[in-house]
C-alpha positions in Angstrom: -48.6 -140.5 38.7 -50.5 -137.4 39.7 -51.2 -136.4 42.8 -55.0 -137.0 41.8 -54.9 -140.2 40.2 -52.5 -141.7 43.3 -54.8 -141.0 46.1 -55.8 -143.7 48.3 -59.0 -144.5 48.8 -59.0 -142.4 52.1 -58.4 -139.6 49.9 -61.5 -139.5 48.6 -64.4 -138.7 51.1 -66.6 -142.3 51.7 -69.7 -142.5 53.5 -69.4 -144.8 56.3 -71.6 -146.7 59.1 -74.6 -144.4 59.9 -73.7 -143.2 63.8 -76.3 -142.4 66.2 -74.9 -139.7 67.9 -76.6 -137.2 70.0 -77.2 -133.1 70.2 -75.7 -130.1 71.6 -77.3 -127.3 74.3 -76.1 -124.0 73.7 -74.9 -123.2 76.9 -73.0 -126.6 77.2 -71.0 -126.9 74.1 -67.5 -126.4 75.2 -65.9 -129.4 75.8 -69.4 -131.4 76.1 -70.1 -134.9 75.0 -73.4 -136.0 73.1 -76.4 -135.3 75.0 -78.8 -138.0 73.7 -79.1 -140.4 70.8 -80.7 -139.2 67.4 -81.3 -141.6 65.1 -80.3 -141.7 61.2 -83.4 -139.7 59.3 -85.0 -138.1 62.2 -88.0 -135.9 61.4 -87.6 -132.4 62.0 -90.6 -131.5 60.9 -92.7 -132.1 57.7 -90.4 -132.7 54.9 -86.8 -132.0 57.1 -84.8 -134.5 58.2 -81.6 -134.8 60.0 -79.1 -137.0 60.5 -75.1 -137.5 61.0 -72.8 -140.1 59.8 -69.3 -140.5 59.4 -66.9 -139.6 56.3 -63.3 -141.3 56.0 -61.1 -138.8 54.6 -57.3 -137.9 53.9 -56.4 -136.8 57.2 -58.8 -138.8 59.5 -62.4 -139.3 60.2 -65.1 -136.4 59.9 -68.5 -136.5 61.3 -70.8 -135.3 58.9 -74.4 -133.3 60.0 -77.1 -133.0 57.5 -80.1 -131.3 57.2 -82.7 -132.9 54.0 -84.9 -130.4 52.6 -88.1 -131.0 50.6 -88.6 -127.6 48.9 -91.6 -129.3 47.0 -93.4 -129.6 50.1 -95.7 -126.8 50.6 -95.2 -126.6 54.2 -91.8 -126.0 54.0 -89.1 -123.1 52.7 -86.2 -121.5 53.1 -84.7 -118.0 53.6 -82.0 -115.8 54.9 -81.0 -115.5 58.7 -79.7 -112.5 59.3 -79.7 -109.8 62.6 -82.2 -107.3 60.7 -78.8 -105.7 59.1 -76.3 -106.6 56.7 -73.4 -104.9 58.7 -74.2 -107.0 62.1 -73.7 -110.5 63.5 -75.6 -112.7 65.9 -75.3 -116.5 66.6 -76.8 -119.2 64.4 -79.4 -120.0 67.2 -80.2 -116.6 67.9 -80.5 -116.2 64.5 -83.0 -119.3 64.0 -85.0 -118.4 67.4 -86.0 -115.0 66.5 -87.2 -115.6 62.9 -88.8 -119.1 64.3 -86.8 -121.4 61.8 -86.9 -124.7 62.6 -83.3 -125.6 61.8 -80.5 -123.5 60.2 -76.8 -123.2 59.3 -74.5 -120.4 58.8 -73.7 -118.9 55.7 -71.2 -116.2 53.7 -67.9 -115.7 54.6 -67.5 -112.2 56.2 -65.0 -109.2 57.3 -64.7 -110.4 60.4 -61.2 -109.0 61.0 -59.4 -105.6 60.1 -55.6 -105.8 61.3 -54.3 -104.6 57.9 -55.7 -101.5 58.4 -55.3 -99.7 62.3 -58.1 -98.0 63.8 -60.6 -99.0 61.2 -62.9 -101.7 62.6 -64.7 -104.9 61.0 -68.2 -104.2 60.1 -68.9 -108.2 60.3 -70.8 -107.7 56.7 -70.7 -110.4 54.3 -68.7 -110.9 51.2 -71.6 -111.5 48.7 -74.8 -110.8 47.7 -78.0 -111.9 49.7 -81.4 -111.7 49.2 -84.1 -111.6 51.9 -87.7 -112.4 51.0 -87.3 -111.1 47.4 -85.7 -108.3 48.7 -82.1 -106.8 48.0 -79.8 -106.5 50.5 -76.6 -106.0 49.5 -74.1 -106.6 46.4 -70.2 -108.2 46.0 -67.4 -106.8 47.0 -64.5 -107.2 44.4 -62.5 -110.5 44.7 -60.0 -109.2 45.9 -61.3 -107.8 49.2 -63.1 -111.0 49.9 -62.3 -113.0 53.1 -62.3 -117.2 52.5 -60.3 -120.3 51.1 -59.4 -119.5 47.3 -62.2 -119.6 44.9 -62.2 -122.7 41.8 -60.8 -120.7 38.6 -63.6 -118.7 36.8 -65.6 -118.3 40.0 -65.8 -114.8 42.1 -67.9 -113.0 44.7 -70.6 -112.9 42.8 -71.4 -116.3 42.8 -75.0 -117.3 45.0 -77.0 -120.0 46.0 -80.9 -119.0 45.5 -84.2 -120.3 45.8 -86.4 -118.6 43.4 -90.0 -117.8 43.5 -90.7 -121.0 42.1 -89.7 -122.6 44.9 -86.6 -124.3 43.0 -83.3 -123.7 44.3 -80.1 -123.2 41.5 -76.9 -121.4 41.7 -76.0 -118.7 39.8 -74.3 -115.0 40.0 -76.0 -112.1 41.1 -74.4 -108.2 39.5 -75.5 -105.3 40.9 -77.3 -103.1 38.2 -77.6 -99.2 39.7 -77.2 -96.1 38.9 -77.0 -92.2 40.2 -78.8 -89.5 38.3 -77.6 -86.0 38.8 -78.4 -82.4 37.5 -74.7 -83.4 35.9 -75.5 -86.7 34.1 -75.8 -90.2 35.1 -73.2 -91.9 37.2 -73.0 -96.0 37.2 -73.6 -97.3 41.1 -70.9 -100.0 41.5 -71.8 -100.9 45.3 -74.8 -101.5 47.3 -74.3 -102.2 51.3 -71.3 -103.8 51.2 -67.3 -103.3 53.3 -65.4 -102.5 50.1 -65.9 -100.4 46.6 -64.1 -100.7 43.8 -61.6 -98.2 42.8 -62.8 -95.1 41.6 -66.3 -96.3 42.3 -69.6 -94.3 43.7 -71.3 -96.9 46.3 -74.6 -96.6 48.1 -75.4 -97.6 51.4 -79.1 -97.7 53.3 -81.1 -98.3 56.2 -80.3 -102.3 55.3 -76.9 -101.6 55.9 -76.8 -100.9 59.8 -75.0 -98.2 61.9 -71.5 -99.4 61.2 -68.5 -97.1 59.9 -68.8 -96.6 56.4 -65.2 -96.2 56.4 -63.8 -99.2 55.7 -65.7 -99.1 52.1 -62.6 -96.7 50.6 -59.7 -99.2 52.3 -57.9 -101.6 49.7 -58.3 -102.5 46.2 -60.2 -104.5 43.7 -57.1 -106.6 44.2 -55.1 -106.3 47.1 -57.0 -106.5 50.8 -54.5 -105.0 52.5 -53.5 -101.9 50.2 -53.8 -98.2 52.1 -57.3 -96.7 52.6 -58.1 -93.7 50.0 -57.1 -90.6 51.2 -59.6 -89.4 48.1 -62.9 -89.7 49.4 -66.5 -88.2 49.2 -69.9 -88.4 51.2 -73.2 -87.1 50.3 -76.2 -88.0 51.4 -79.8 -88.1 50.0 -82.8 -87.7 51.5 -86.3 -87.8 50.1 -84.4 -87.3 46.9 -81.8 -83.9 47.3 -78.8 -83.9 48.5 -79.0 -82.8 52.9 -75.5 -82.9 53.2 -71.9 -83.9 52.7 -68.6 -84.7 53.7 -65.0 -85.3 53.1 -65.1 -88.6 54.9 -67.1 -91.3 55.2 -69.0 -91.8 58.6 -71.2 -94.0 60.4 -74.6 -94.2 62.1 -77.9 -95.4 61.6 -79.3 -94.6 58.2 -82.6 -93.2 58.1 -85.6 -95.0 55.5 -86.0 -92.3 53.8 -82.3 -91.9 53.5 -79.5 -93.1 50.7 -75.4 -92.4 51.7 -73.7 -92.4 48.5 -69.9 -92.9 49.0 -67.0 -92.2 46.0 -63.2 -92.7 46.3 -61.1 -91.1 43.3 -63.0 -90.6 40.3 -66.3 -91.4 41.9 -65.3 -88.7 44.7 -64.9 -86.3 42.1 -68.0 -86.4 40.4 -69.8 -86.7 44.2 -68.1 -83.1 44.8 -70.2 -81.5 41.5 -73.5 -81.9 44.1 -74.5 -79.0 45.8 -77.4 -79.4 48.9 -81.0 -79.3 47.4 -79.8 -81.2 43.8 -81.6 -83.6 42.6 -80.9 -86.5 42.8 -81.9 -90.4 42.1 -80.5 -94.0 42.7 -81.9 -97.0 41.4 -80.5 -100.9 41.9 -81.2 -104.2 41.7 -79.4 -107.6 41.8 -79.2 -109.0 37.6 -79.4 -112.8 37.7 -76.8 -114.4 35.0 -78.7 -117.2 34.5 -82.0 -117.3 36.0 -85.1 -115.3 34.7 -87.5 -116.7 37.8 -86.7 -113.4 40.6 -85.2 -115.1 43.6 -87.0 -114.8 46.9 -83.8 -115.7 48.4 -79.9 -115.4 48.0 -76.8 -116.1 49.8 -73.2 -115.7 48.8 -70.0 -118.2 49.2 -68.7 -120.2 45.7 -69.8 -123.4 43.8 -68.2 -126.7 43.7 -70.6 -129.2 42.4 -72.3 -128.4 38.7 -74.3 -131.1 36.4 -72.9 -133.5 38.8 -69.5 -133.1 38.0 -67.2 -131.0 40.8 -65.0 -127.6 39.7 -61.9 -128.3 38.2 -59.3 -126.7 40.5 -61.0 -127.5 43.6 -58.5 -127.4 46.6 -57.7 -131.3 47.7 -55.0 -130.0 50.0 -56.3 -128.4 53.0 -58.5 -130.1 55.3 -61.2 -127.9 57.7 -64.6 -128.0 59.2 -67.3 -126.8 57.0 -70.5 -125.9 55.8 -72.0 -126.2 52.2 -75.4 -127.1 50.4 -76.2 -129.6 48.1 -79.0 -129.0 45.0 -80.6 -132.7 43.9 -84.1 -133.4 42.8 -84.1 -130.6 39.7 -83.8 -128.0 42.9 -86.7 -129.3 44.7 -84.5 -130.7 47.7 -81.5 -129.0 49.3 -79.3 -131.0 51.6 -77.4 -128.5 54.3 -74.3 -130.1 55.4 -72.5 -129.1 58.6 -69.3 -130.6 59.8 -68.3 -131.3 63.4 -65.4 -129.3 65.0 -65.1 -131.7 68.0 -61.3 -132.3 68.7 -61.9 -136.1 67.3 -63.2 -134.8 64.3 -61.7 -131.6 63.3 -59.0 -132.6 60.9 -62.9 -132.0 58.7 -62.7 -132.7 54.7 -60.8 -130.6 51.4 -63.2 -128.6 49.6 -62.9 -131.5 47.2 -63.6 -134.5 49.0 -66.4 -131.9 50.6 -68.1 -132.5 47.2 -67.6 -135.8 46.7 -69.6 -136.0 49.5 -72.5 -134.6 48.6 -72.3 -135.8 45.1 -72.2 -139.2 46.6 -75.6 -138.2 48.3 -76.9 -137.2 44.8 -76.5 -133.5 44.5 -75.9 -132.6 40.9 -74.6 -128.8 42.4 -73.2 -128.1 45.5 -72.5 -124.6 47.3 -69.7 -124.0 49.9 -70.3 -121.6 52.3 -68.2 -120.3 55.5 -66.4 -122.9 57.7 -63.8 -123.4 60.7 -65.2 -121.7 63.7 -68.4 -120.1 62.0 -69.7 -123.6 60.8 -72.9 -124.6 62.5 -76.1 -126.3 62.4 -79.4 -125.9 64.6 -82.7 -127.8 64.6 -85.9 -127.1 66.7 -87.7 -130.4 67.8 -91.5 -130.4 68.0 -92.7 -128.7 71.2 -89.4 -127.3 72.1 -89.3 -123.5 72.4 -85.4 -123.0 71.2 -83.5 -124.4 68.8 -80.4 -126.8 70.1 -77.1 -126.5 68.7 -76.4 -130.0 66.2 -72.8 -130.2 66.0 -69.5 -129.0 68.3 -68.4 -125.6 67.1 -64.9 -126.1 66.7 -63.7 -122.8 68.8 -65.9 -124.1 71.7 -68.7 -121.8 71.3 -70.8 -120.0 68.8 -69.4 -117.8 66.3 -71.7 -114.8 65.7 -72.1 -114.6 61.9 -73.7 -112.1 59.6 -76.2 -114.8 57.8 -77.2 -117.9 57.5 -79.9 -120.4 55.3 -83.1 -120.7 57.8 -85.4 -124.1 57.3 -89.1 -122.8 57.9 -92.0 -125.0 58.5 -95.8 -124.4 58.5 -96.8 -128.3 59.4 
């Protein structure tokens, strides 16, 4: 018998007895116990609800959070948190308190370490593309540069979960489309704001991407994290549309509006040296939907697990951890956020796979898992309150500052 087909049914993620169980301060989270009861389907505000039950699973009992999300309510959306950058991190709650969200959870995975390469440091960016009120941020880094569990065969960085201008939310995968026009010809742009280039690659980076090092963008390969840095490497930078300057290296610093940095390694180095100060020169980009023709309004990375109600073959039924992921249901006009706790009694969490059992079992047809262990969090605002309180127990004992996250937003 397969290791499938013999699991017990503890194997497979089932709901459980609603718990009424209560919510988290900020400044108390460490160690702290339930602060107050909140009762299954409490209103957040017009059209989101919360509530937390328990899931039996392989390796012991995980408390689930979830956040119901009526997109087709016209008082309510969604969009990205993030610190103002896409190289930059700040806690969930920060995040939800300064764009006035009313609940929230953290999103992509991110570069949130650098020990395979000393005396460059982490720029905290995340791994996919994201899209902030219809506007582009920042594309994929190659697969193999990304940080997170393994992706479900067929899947890669590219991979989003979007709500569209038509207020519908789908997945689907988001390439970056760009390119460099010089006195020299036209060169193909294969990164946009993002901690690693391909190989032999011209990337640009903007004002959206912060004052972080650029350096880390000519470090490993489209395969191998951890392979050496590029010791063949070229900066120019545009502004107003001519080249101001250049540079062997790549550096770092706040990059002016008016400003684009384009960064080669290799092959796109070398065509970067033809520029001379006062060329001409123009970049375009944009994110290409594969599937969708409606523009999305917003975008966040991670990988699918759910589609058409059926979850990814190859989905990892081994490893058990706390984590975050979305649910579609409702044609797209409902999102279900789903946060798991990382209290000690609870932390054992769910497999990606039994993670989509469960929110199959709550009637998403797709599901979406984003970043989990210690960055998983969720937040809600009650009416009247000022802040938002912290939903579930971190699991390192305090918030993780992340680079994103998917913001509720009411007007009722």
């Amino acid at each position: 018998m397969s290791r499938r087909n013999g699991r017990s049914a503890a194997g497979r993620a089932v709901l459980t007895t609603l718990t009424a169980l209560g919510v988290l301060a900020g400044a108390t989270l460490a160690g702290a116990a339930p602060a107050g009861a909140a009762p299954a389907g409490r209103r957040i505000a017009p059209g989101v609800t919360y509530r937390q039950f328990d899931v039996d699973a392989a390796k012991g009992t995980a408390r689930v959070h979830l956040l119901t999300v009526d997109l087709a309510n016209p008082h309510v959306r969604v969009g990205l948190l993030y610190p103002g950058t896409v190289a930059a991190r700040a806690t969930v709650s920060r995040l939800a308190d300064a764009a006035g969200a009313v609940a929230g959870v953290n999103g992509d995975f991110f570069h949130i370490t650098e020990s395979q390469h000393p005396g460059v440091e982490a720029t905290g960016a995340p791994v996919g593309p994201a899209v902030a009120d219809g506007q582009v941020l920042k594309a994929a880094v190659p697969k193999g540069q990304r940080f997170g569990p393994a992706l479900p065969p067929g899947t890669d960085t590219r991979e989003v979960l979007g709500v569209g201008t038509d207020r519908r939310a789908r997945l689907d995968r988001l390439s970056l489309t760009g390119s460099v026009g010089t006195p020299q010809g036209t060169l193909p742009l294969k990164g946009l704001n993002q901690y690693a280039l391909p190989v032999n690659s011209v990337g640009a980076f903007t004002a959206r991407w912060g004052g972080a090092s650029r350096e880390r963008a000519v470090c490993g390969t489209d395969t191998q994290r951890s392979a050496p840095c590029s010791e063949d490497t070229y900066e120019v930078k545009v502004r107003d549309g001519r080249v101001v300057s250049a540079s062997g290296t790549p550096g770092g610093g706040t990059i002016p509006a008016d400003t684009t940095v384009l960064v080669g390694l290799e092959e796109g180095a070398r065509k970067l040296r033809e520029l001379s100060v006062g060329d001409q020169v123009r970049v375009t980009h944009t994110l290409t939907a594969a599937s969708s023709e409606v523009p999305y309004a917003f975008a966040i990375g991670g990988f699918p697990i759910v589609r058409d109600g059926a979850p990814l073959p190859g989905l990892d039924d081994e490893t058990s951890a706390v984590r975050t992921a979305v649910g579609v249901k409702g044609g797209g006009r409902q999102l279900l956020l789903l946060a798991l706790d990382g209290a000690a009694d609870h932390r054992s969490g769910l497999t990606v796979h039994e993670e989509a059992d469960v929110l199959r079992s709550l009637g998403a047809a797709d599901a979406f898992n984003l970043d989990g262990g210690g960055s998983t969090e969720m937040v809600t605002r009650d009416t009247g309150d000022r802040a938002v309180t912290v939903r579930n127990h971190p699991s390192g004992g305090a918030e993780r500052p992340v680079p994103n996250g998917i913001g509720v937003f009411s007007t009722g």
